[in-house]
C-alpha positions in Angstrom: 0.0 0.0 0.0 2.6 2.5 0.8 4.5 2.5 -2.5 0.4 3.2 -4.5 0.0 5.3 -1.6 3.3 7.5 -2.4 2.7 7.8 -6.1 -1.1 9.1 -5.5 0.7 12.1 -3.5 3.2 12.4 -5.8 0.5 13.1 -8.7 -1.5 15.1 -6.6 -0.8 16.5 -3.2 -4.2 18.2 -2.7 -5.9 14.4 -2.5 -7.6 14.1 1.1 -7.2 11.0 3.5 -10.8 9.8 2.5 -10.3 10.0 -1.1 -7.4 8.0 -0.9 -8.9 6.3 1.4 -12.0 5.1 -1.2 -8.9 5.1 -4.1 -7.5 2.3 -2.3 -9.6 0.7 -0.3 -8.7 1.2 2.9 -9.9 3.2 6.2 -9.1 6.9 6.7 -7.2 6.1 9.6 -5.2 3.6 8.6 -4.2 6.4 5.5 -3.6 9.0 8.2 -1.8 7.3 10.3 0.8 6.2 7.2 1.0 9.6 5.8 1.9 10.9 9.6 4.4 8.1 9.3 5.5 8.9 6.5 6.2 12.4 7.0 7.7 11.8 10.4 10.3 9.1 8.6 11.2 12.2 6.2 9.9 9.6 3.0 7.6 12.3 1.9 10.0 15.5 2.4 7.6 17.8 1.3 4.0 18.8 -1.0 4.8 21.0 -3.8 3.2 22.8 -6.2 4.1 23.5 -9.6 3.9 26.6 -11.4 4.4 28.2 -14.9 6.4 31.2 -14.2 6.8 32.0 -17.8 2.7 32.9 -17.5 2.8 34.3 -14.6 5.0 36.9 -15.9 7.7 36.3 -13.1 11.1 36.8 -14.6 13.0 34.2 -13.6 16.5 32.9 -14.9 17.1 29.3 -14.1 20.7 27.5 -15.1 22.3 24.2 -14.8 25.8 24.5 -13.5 28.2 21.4 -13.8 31.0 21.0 -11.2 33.8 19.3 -11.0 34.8 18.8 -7.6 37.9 17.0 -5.7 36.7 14.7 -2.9 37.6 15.0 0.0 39.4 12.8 2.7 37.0 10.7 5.0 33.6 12.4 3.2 34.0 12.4 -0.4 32.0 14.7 -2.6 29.4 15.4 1.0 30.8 18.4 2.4 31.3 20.3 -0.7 28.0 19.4 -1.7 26.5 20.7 1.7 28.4 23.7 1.4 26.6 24.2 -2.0 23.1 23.0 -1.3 23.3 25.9 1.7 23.3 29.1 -1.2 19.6 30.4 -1.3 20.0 30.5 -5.1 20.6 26.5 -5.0 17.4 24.7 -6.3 18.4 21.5 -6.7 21.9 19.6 -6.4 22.7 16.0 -7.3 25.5 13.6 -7.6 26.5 13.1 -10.9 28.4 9.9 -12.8 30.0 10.9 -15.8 32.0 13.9 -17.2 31.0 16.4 -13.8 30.8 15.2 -10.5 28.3 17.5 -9.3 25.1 19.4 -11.2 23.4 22.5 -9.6 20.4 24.3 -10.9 20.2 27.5 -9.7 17.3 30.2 -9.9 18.3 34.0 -9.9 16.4 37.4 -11.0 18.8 37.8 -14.1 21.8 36.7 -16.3 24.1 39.0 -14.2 22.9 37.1 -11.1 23.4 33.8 -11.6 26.7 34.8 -13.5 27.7 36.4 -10.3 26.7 33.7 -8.0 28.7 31.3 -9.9 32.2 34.0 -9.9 32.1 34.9 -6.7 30.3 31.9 -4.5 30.6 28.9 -6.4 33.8 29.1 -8.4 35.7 30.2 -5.2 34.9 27.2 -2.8 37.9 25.4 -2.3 37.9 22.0 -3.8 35.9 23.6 -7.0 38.2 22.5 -10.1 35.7 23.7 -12.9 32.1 24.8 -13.4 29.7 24.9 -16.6 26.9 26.6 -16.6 24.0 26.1 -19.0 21.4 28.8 -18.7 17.5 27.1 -19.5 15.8 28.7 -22.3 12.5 27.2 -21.8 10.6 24.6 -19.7 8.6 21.8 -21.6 8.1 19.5 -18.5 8.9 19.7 -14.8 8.2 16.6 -12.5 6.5 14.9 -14.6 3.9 17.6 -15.8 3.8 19.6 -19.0 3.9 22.3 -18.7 2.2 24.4 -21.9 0.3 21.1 -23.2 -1.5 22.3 -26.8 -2.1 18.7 -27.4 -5.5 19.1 -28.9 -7.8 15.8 -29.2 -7.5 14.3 -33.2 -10.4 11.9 -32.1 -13.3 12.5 -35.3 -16.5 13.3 -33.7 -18.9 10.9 -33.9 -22.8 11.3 -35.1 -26.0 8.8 -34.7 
């Protein structure tokens, strides 16, 4: 139950304990008391909502920065990620295999922001060898959601 119980929120946050409840056929309580549960064992970290900024008219600049990082002794790639993941501009950070060892998206008011973010708080930490940053042009999907779906139904209509 927990893992159909997990995706439901993850699809939509808003559902209440006795719609999930009738969804999957189980008392109110018994949903309750695993969502509490849940929560309390940090498996569902938080609800989140998700917005189209570019409608909203909210001038946003959002860029993916990749870093290359040298471990260090006894914690690896932990503490200079934590160090990172403190910044207010830091939306998301995750451990990376490949040509980077680290990629950050970071949101900022402009260009000049993030630009600056990365010169003078990023690219300075010690144990920073490199960083690239991408800038995002446009969001098509975010968590699973389209965002600007024009999909129209092709389905012919049909008469008696």
């Amino acid at each position: 139950m927990m893992r159909e119980l997990l995706e439901l929120l993850e699809k939509d946050h808003t559902l209440t304990a006795e719609h999930l409840s009738r969804m999957l056929g189980r008392p109110k309580e018994e949903i309750e008391r695993e969502i509490t549960r849940l929560e309390q064992e940090k498996i569902i970290v938080k609800y989140q909502t998700i917005i189209n900024w570019e409608k909203a008219d909210a001038d946003m600049v959002t860029a993916i920065i990749d870093v290359k990082i040298t471990p260090q002794r006894e914690v690896g790639f932990d503490a200079l990620a934590e160090r990172i993941y403190r910044f207010p501009e830091v939306r998301n950070l995750y451990l990376m295999s490949g040509a980077y060892d680290l990629s950050v998206m970071v949101q900022g008011k402009s260009l000049k922001e993030v630009a600056r973010f990365v010169a003078t708080k990023l690219a300075t930490i010690e144990g920073v060898i490199s960083t690239t940053t991408h800038f995002m042009l446009k969001c098509y999907k975010e968590e699973g959601v389209i965002i600007d779906d024009k999909e129209e139904d092709r389905r012919l209509a049909v008469t008696p």
